[in-house]
C-alpha positions as CSV (number, residue, x, y, z in Angstrom):
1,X,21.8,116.0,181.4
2,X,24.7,113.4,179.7
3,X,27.6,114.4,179.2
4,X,29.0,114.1,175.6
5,X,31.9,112.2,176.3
6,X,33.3,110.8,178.7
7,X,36.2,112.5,181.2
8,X,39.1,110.6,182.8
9,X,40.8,111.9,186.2
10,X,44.2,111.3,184.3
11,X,46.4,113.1,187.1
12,X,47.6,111.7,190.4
13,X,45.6,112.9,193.6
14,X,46.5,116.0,194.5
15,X,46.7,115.1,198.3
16,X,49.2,112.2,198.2
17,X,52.8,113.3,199.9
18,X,55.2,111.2,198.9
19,X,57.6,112.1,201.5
20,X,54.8,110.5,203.9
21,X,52.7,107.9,201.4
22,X,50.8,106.3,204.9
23,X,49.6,110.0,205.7
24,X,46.3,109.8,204.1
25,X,45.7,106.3,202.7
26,X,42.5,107.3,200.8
27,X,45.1,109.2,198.7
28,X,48.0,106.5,198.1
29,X,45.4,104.3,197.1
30,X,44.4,106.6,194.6
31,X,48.3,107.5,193.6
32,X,48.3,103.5,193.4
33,X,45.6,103.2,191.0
34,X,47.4,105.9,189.2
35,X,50.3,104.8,188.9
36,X,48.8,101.1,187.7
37,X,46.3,103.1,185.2
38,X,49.6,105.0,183.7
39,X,51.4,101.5,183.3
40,X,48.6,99.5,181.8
41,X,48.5,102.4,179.1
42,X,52.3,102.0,178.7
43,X,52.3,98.0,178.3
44,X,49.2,98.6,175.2
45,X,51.3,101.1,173.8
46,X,54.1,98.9,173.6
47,X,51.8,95.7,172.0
48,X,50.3,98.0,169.1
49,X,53.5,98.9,168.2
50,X,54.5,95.6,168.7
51,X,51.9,94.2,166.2
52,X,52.8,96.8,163.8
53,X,56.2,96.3,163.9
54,X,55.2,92.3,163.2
55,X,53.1,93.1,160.0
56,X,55.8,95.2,158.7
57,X,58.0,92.4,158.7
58,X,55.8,90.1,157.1
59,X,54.9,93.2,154.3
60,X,58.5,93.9,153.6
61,X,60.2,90.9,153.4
62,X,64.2,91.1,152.6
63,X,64.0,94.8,153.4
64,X,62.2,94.8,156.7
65,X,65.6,96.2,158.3
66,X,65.7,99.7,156.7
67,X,61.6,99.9,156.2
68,X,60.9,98.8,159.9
69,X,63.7,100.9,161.7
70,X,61.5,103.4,162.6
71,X,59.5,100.8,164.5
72,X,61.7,99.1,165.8
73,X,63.2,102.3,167.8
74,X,59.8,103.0,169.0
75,X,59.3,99.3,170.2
76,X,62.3,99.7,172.0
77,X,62.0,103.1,173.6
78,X,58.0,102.1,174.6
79,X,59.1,98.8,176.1
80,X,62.1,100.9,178.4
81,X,61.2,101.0,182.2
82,X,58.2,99.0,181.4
83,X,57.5,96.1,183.7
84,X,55.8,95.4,187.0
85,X,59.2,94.9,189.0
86,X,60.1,96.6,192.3
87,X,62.5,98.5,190.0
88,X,59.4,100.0,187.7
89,X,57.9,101.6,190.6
90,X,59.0,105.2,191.7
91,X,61.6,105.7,194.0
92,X,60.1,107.7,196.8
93,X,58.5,103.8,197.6
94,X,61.3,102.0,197.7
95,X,64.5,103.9,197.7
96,X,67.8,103.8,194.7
97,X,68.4,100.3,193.4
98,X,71.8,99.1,195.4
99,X,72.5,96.7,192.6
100,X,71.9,98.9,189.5
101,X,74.3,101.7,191.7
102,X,77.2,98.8,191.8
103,X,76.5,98.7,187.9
104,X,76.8,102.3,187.4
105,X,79.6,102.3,189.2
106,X,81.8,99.6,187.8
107,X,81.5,101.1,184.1
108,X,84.2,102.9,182.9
């Protein structure tokens, strides 16, 4: 029997330990592919709204900076903490980011 649509494992394996990612490899390759699948949804996300926010430039001309605002804060809030970077990736992997800390600590 076919099923009528089609059904997406869209959570993270429920095996992986992050305290111990090595434990059961089967599993952090599956947390990998996760974690890849989530991001590639992010990035296309970001380019629809990217090319939306394009044609309403071109559509509103002069007035494009109060008619696209709304875009234009979603373009920016999809695009945060996007990226491929050791910085994108979750913490447990690679430990706090010594350099951003520095930064965080050096504002007043």
């Amino acid at each position: 029997m076919r099923k009528a649509k089609v059904e997406f494992d869209e959570q993270p394996p429920d095996n992986f330990d992050p305290k111990n990612p090595y434990g059961d490899p089967v599993a952090m390759l599956e947390y990998r592919e996760h974690l890849v699948r989530e991001k590639w949804i992010q990035i296309e996300t970001a380019k629809i709204i990217r090319e939306r926010l394009r044609w309403c430039y071109r559509i509103e001309g002069i007035n494009h900076h109060q008619k696209c605002r709304h875009l234009v804060d979603q373009y920016l809030e999809s695009t945060r903490g996007v990226g491929w970077g050791k910085d994108a990736r979750p913490p447990e992997f690679h430990g706090p980011n010594p350099f951003m800390s520095r930064l965080t600590l050096r504002s007043p």
